[in-house]
C-alpha positions in Angstrom: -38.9 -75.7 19.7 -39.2 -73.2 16.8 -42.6 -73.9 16.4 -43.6 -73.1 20.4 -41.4 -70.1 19.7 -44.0 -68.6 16.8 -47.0 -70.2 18.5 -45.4 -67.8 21.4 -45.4 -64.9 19.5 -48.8 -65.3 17.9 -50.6 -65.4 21.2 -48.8 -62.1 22.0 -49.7 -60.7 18.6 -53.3 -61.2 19.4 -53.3 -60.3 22.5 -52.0 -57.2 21.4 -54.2 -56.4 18.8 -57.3 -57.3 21.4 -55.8 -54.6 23.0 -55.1 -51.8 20.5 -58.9 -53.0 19.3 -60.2 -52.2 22.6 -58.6 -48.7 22.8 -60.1 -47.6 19.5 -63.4 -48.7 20.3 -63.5 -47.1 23.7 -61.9 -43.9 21.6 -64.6 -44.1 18.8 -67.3 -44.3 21.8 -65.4 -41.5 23.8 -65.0 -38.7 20.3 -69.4 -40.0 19.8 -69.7 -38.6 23.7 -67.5 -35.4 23.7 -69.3 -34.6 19.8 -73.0 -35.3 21.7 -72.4 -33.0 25.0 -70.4 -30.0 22.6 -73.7 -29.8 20.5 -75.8 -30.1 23.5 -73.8 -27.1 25.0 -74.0 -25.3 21.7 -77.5 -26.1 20.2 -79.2 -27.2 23.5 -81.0 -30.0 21.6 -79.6 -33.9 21.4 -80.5 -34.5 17.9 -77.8 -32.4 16.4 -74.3 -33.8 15.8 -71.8 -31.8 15.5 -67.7 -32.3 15.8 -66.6 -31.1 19.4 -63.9 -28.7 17.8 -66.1 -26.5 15.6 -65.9 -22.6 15.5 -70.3 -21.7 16.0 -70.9 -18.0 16.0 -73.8 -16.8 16.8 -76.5 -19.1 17.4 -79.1 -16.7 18.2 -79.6 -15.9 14.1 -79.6 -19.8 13.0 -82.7 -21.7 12.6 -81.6 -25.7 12.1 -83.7 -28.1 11.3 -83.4 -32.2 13.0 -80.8 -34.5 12.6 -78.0 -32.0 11.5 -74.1 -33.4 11.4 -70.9 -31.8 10.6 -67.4 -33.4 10.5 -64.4 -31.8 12.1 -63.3 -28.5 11.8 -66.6 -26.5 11.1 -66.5 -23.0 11.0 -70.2 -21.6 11.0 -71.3 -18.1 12.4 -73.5 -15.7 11.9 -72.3 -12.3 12.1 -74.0 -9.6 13.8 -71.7 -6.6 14.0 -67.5 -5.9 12.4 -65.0 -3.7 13.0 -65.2 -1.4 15.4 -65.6 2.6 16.6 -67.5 4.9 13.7 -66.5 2.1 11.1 -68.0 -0.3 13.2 -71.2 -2.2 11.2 -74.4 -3.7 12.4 -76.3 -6.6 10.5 -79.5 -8.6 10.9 -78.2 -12.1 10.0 -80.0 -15.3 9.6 -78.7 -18.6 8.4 -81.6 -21.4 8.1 -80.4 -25.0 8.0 -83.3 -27.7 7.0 -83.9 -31.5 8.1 -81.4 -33.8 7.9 -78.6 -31.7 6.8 -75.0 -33.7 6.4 -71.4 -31.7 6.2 -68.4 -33.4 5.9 -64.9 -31.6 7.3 -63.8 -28.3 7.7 -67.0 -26.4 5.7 -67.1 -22.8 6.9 -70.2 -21.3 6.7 -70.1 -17.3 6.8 -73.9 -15.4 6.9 -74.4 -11.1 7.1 -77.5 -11.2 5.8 -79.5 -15.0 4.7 -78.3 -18.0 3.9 -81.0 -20.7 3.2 -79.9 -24.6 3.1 -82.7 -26.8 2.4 -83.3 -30.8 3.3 -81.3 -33.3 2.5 -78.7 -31.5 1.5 -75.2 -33.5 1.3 -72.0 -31.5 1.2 -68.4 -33.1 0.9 -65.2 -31.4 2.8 -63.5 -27.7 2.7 -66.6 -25.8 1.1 -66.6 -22.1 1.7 -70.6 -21.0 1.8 -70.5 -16.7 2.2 -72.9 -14.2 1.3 -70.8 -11.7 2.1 -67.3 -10.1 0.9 -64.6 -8.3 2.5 -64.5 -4.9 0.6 -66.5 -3.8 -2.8 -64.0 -4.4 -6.4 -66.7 -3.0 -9.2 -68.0 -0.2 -10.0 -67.1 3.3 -9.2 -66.3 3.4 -5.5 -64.6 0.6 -5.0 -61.8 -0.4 -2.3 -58.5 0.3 -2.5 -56.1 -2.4 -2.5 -54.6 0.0 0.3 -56.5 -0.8 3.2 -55.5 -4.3 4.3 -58.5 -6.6 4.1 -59.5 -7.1 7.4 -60.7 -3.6 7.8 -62.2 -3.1 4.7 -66.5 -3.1 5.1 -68.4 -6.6 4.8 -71.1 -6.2 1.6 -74.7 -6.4 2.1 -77.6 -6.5 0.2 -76.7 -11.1 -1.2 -78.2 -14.1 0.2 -77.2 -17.9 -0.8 -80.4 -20.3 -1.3 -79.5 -23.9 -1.2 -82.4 -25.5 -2.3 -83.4 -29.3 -1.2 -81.5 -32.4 -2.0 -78.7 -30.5 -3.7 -75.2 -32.8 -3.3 -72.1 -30.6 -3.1 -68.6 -31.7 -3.8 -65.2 -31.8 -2.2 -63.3 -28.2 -2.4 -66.3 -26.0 -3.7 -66.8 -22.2 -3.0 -70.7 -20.7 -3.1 -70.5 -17.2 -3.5 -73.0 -14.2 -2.4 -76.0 -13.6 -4.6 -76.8 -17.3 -6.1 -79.1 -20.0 -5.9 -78.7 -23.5 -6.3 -81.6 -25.4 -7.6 -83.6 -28.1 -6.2 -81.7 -31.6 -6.4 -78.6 -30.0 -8.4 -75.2 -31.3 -7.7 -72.4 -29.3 -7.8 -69.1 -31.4 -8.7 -66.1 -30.9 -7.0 -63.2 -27.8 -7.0 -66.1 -25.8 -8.1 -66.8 -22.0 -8.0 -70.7 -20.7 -8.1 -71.3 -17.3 -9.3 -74.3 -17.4 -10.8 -78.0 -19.1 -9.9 -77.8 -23.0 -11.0 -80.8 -24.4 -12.5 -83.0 -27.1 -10.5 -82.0 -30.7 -11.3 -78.5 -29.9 -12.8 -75.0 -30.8 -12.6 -72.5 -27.9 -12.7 -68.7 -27.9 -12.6 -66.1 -25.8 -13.1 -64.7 -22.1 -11.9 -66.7 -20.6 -12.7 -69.6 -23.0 -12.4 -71.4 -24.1 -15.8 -73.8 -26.5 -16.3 -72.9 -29.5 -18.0 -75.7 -31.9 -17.6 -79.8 -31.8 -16.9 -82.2 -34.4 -15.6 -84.9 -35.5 -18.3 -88.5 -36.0 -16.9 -90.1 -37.9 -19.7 -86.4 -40.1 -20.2 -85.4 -40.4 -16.3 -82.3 -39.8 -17.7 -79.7 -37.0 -17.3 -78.4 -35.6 -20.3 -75.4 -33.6 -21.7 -75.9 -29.6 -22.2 -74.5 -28.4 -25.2 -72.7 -24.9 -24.7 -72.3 -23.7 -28.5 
């Protein structure tokens, strides 16, 4: 009897996880359909993949390259005029995304003037890409901590060059006016102020570079910061 009982409740069990099975397939399937026909309606073009609940701002100043996919919460515009009446500014923007291009979650992506990503480049989640700042804090005019951020001016003037196969880590900010070298990899919880060098690794806030590849060794090796 008690063994009919459990036999019982193992047929129900399956049945049950057949079912729960079934829904997250048909949900997988479903989120791959709604992400297809929101970058379709976006991008016009089927070979980008792009989460269906991302913030794009103006498409008209991007160039992207194939096979470009982003993970949920994307925030990626280009921005062509802020603020508004006689303070109001007016900017030629253009962000250029290469071939096979791969962001994780919730990257946000903010271009004024150029920002260049190159192929293959990798990028982990929450990375904050911006050529741009809100207000000027050096030199001799700067702005006063008076005037709420939001209406302070956008700078001009800085571009961000990503070049190709550079691998960027989880939690990383790129600020304006830098240049990350072909196949570098930037580690996690990293800030870049300054230009990396190609083929490095950099961590740290601010960035620094820690280790180098070695052509002759095929090897990468330790920088020594004395």
């Amino acid at each position: 009897m008690q063994q009919g009982k459990w036999a019982h409740r193992g047929v129900l069990l399956k049945e049950r996880l057949q079912q729960q099975g079934m829904f997250y397939t048909l949900s997988f399937y479903w989120q791959r359909i709604r992400n297809m026909l929101f970058s379709r309606c976006i991008f016009g073009r089927g070979d980008i993949n792009v989460h269906h609940d991302a913030h794009v701002g103006g498409v008209e100043h991007m160039q992207i390259g194939p096979h470009f996919t982003a993970g949920r919460g994307l925030w990626m515009e280009t921005i062509a005029s802020y603020g508004e009446g006689e303070h109001e500014q007016h900017f030629t923007p253009l962000l250029i995304i290469g071939d096979n291009v791969s962001l994780s979650e919730y990257v946000h992506i903010g271009c004024v003037n150029r920002i260049e990503i190159g192929n293959n480049v990798l990028m982990g989640s929450k990375i904050y890409i911006t050529d741009h700042n809100h207000g000027v804090y050096r030199g001799t005019h700067p702005d006063s901590p008076d005037v709420p951020p939001a209406k302070r001016p956008l700078t001009t003037g800085e571009s961000v060059i990503i070049e190709d196969n550079v691998w960027i880590g989880e939690f990383c900010t790129i600020l304006p006016g830098v240049t990350i070298g072909y196949g570098s990899i930037i580690g996690s919880h990293t800030t870049v102020t300054h230009d990396i060098p190609p083929k490095s690794i950099a961590v740290g806030s601010p960035a620094r570079v820690v280790k180098q590849w070695d052509e002759e060794k095929q090897v990468w090796v330790l920088v020594s910061h004395h």
